[in-house]
PDBQT receptor file of N, H, CA, C and O in Angstrom, charges set to zero:
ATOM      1  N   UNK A   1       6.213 140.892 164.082  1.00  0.00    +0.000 N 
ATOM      2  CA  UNK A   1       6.189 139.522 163.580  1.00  0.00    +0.000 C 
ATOM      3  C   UNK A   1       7.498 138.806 163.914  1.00  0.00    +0.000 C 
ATOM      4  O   UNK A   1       8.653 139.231 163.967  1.00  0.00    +0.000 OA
ATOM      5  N   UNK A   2       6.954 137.542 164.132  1.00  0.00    +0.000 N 
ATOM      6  H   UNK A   2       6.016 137.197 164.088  1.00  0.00    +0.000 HD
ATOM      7  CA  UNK A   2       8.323 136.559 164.676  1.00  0.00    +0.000 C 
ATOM      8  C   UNK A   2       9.485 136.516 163.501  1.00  0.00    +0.000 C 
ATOM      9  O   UNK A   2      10.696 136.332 163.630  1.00  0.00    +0.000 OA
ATOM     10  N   UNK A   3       9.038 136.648 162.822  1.00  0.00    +0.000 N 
ATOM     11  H   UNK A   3       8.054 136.797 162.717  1.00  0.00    +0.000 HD
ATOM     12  CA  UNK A   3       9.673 136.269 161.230  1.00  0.00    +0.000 C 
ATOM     13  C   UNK A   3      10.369 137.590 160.983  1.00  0.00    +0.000 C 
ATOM     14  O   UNK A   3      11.476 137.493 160.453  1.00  0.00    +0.000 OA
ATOM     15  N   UNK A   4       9.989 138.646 161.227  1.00  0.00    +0.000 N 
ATOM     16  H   UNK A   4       9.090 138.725 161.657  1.00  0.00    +0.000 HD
ATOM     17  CA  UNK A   4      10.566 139.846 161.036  1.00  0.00    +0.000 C 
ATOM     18  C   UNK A   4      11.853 139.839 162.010  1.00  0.00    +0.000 C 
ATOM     19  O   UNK A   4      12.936 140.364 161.752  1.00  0.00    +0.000 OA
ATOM     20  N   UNK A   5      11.609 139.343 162.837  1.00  0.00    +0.000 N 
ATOM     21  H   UNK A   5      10.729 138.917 163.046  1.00  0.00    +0.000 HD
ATOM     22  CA  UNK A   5      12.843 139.822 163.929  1.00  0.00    +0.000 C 
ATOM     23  C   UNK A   5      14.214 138.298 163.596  1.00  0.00    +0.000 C 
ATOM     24  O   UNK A   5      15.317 138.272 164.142  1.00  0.00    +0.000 OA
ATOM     25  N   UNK A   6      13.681 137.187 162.571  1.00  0.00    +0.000 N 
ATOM     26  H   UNK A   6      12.785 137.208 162.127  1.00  0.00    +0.000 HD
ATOM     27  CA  UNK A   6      14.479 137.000 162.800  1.00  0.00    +0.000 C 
ATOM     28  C   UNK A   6      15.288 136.948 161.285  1.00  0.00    +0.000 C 
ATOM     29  O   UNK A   6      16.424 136.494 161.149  1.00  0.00    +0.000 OA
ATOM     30  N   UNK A   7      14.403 137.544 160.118  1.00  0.00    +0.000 N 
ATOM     31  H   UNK A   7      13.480 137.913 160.228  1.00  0.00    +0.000 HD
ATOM     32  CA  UNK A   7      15.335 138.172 158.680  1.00  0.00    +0.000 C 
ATOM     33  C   UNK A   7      16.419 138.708 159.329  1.00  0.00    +0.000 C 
ATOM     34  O   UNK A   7      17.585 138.391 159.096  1.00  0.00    +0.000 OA
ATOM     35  N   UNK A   8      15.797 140.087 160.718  1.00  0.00    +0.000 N 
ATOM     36  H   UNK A   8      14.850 140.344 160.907  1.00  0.00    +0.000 HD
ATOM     37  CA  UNK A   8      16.545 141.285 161.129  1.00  0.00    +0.000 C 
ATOM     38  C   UNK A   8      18.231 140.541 161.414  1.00  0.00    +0.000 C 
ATOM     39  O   UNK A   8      19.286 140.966 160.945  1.00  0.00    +0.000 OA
ATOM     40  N   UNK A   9      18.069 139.502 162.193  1.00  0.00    +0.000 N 
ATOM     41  H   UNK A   9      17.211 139.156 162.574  1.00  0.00    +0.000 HD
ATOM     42  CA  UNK A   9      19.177 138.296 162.973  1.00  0.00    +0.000 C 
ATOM     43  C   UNK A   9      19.966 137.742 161.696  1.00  0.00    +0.000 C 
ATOM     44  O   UNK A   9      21.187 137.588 161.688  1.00  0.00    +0.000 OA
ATOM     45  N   UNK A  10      19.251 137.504 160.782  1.00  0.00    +0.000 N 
ATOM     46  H   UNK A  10      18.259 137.629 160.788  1.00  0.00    +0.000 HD
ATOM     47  CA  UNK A  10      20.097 137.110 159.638  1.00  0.00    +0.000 C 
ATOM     48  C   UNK A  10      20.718 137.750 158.746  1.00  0.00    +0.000 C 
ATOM     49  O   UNK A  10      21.710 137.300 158.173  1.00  0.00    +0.000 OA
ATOM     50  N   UNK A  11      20.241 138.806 158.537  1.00  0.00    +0.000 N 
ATOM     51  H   UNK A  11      19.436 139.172 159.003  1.00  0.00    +0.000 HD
ATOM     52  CA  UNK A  11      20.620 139.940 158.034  1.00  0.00    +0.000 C 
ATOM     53  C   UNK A  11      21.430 140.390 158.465  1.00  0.00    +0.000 C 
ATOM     54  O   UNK A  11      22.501 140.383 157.858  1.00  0.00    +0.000 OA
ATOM     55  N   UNK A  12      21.312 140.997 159.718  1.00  0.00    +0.000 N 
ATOM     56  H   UNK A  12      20.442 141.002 160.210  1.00  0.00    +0.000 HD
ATOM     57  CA  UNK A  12      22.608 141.657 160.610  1.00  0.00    +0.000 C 
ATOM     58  C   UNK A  12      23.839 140.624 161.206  1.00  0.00    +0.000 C 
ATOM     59  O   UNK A  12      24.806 140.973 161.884  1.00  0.00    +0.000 OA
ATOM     60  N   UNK A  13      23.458 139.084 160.687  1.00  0.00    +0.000 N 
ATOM     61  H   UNK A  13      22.673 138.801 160.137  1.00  0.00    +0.000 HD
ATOM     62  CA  UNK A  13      24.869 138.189 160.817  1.00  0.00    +0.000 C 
ATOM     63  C   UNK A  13      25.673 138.566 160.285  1.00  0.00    +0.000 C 
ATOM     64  O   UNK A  13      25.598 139.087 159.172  1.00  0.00    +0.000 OA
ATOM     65  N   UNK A  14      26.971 138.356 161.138  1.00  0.00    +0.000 N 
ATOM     66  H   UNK A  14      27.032 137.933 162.042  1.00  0.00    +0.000 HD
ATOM     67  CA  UNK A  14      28.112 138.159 159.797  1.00  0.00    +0.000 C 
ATOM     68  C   UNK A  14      28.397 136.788 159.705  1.00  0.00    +0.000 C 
ATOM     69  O   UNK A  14      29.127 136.121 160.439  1.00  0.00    +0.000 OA
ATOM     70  N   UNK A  15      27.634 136.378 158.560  1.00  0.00    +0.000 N 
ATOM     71  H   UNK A  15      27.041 136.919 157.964  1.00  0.00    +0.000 HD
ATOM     72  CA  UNK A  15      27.924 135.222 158.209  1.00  0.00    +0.000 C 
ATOM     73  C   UNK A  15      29.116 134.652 157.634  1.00  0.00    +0.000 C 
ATOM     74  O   UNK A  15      29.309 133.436 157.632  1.00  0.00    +0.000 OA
ATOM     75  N   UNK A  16      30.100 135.675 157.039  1.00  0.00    +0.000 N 
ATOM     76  H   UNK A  16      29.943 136.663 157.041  1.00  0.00    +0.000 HD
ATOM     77  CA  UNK A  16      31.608 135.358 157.160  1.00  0.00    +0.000 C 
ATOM     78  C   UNK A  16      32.380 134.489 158.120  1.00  0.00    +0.000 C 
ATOM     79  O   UNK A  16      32.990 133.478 157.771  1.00  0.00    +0.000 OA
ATOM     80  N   UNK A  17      32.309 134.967 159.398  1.00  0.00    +0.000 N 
ATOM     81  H   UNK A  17      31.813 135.788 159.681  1.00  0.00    +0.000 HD
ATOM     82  CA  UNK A  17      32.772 134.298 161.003  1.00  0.00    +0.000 C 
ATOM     83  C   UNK A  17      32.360 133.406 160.892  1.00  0.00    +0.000 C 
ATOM     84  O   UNK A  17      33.160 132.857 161.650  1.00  0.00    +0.000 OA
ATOM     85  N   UNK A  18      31.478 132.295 160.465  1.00  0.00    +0.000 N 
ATOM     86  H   UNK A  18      30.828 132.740 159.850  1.00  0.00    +0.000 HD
ATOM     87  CA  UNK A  18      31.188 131.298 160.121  1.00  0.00    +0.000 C 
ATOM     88  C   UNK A  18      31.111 130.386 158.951  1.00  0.00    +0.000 C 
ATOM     89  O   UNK A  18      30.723 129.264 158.624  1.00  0.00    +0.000 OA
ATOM     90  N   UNK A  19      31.713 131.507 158.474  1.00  0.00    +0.000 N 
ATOM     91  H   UNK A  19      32.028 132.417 158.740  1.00  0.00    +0.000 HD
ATOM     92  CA  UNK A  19      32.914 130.575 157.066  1.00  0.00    +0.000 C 
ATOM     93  C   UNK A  19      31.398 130.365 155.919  1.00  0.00    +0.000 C 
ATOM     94  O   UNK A  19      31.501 129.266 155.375  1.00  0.00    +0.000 OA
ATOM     95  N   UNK A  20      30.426 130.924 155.572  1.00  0.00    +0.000 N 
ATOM     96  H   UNK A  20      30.342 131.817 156.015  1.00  0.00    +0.000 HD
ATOM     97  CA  UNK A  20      29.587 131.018 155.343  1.00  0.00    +0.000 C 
ATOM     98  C   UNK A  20      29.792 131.651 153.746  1.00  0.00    +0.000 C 
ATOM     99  O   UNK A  20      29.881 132.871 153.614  1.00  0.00    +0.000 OA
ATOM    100  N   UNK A  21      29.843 130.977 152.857  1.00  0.00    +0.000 N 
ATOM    101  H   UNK A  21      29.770 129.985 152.964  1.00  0.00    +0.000 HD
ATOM    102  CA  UNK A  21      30.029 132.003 151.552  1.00  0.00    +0.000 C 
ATOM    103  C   UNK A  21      28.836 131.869 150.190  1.00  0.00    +0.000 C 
ATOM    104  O   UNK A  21      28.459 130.938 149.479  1.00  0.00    +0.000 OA
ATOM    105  N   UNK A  22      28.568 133.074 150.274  1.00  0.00    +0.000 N 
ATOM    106  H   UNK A  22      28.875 133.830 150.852  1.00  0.00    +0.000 HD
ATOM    107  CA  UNK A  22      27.187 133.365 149.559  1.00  0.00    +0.000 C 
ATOM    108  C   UNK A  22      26.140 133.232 150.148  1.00  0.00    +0.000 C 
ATOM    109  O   UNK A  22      26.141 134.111 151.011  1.00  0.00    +0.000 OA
ATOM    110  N   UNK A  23      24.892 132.448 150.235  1.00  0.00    +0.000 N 
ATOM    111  H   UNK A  23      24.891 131.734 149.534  1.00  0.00    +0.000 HD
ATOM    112  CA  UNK A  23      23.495 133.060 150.924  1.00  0.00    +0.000 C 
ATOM    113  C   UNK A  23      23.716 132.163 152.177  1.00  0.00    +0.000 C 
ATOM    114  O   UNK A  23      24.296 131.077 152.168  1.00  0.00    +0.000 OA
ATOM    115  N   UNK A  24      23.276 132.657 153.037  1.00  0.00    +0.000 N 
ATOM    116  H   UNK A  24      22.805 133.539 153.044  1.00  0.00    +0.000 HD
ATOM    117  CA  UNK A  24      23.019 132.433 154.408  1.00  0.00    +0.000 C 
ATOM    118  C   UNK A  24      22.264 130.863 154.028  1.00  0.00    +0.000 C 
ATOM    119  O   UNK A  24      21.739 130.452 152.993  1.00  0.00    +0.000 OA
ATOM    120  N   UNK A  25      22.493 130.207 155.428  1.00  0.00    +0.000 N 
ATOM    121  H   UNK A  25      22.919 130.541 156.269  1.00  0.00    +0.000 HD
ATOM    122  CA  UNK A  25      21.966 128.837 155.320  1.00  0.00    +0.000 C 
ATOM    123  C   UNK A  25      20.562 128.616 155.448  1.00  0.00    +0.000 C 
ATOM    124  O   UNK A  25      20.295 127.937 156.440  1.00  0.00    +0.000 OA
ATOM    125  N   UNK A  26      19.747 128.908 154.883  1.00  0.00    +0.000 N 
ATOM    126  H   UNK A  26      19.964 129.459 154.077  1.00  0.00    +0.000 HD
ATOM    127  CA  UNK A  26      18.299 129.220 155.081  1.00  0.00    +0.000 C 
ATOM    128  C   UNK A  26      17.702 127.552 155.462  1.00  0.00    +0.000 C 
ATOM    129  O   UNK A  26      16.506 127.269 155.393  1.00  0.00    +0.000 OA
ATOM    130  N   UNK A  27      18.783 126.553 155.865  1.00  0.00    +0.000 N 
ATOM    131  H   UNK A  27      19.754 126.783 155.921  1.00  0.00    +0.000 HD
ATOM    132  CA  UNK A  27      17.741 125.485 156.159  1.00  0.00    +0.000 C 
ATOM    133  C   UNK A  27      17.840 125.920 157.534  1.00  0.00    +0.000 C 
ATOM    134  O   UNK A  27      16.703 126.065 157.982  1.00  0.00    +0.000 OA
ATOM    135  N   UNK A  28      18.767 126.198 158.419  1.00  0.00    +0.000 N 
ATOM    136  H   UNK A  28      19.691 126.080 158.054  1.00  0.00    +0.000 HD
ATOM    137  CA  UNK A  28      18.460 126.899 159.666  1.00  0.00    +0.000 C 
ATOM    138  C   UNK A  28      17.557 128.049 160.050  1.00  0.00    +0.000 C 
ATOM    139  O   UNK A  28      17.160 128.390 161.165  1.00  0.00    +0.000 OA
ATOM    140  N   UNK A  29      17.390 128.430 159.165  1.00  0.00    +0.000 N 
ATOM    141  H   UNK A  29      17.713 128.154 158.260  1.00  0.00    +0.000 HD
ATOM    142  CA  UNK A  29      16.372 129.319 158.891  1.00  0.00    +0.000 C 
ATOM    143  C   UNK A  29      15.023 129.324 159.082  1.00  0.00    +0.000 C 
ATOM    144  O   UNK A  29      14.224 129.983 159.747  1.00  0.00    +0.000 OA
ATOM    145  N   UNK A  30      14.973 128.086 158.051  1.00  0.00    +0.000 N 
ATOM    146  H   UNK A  30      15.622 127.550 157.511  1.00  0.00    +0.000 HD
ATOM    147  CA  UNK A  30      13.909 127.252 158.209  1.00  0.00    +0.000 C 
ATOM    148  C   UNK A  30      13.428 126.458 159.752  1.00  0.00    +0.000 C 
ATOM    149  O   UNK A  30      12.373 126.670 160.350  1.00  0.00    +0.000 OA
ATOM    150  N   UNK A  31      14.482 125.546 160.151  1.00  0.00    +0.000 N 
ATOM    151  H   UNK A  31      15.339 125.374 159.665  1.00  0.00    +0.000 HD
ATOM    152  CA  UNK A  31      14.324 125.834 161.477  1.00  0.00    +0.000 C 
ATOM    153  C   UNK A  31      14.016 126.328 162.309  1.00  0.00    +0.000 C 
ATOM    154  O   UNK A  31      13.360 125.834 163.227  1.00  0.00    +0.000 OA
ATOM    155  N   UNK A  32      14.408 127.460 162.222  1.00  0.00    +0.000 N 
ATOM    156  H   UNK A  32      14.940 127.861 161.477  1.00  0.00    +0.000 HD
ATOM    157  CA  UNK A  32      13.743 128.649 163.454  1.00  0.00    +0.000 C 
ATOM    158  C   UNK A  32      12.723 128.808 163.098  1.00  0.00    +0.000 C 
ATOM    159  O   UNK A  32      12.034 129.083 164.080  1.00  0.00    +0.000 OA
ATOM    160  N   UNK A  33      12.210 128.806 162.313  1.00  0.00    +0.000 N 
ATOM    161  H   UNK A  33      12.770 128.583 161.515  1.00  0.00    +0.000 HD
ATOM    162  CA  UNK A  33      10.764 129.499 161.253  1.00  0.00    +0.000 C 
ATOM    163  C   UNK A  33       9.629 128.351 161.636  1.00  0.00    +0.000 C 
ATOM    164  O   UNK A  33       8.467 128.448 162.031  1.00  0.00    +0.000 OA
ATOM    165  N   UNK A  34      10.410 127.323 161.370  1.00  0.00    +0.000 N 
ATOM    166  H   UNK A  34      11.354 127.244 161.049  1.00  0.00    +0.000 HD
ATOM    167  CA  UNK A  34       9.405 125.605 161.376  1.00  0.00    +0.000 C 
ATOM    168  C   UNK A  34      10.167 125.058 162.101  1.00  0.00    +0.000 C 
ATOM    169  O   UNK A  34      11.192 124.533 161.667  1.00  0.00    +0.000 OA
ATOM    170  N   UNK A  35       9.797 125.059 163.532  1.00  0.00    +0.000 N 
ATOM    171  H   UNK A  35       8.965 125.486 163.885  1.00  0.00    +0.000 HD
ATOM    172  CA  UNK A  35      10.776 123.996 164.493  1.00  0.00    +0.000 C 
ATOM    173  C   UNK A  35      10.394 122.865 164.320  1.00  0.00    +0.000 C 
ATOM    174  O   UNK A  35      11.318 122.054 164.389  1.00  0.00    +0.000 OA
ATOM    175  N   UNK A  36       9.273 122.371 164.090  1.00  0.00    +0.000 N 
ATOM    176  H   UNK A  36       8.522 123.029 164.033  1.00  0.00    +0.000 HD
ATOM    177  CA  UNK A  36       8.559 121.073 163.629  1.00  0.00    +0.000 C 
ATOM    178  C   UNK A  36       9.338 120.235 162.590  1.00  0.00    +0.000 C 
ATOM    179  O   UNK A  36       9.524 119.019 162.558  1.00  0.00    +0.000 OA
ATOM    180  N   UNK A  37       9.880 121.537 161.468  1.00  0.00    +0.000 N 
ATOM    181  H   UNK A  37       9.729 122.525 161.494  1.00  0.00    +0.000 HD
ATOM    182  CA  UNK A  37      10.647 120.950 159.705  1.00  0.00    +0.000 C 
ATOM    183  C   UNK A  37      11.971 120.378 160.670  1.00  0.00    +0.000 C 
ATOM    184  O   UNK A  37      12.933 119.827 160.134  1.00  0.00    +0.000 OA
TER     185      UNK A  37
């Protein structure tokens, strides 16, 4: 599943390096998920 591979991508970010603190930006997320949203 498309969706599986890309939790895997978010998951395995280090979202630190991107100055990122606490949950991952799930509207990009969303994005990838719903290129349409």
């Amino acid at each position: 599943e498309g969706s599986d591979v890309v939790l895997k991508v978010v998951n395995d970010t280090d979202w630190g390096r991107y100055k990122v603190k606490g949950d991952p930006p799930f509207i990009i997320v969303s994005h990838i998920l719903l290129p349409s949203f």
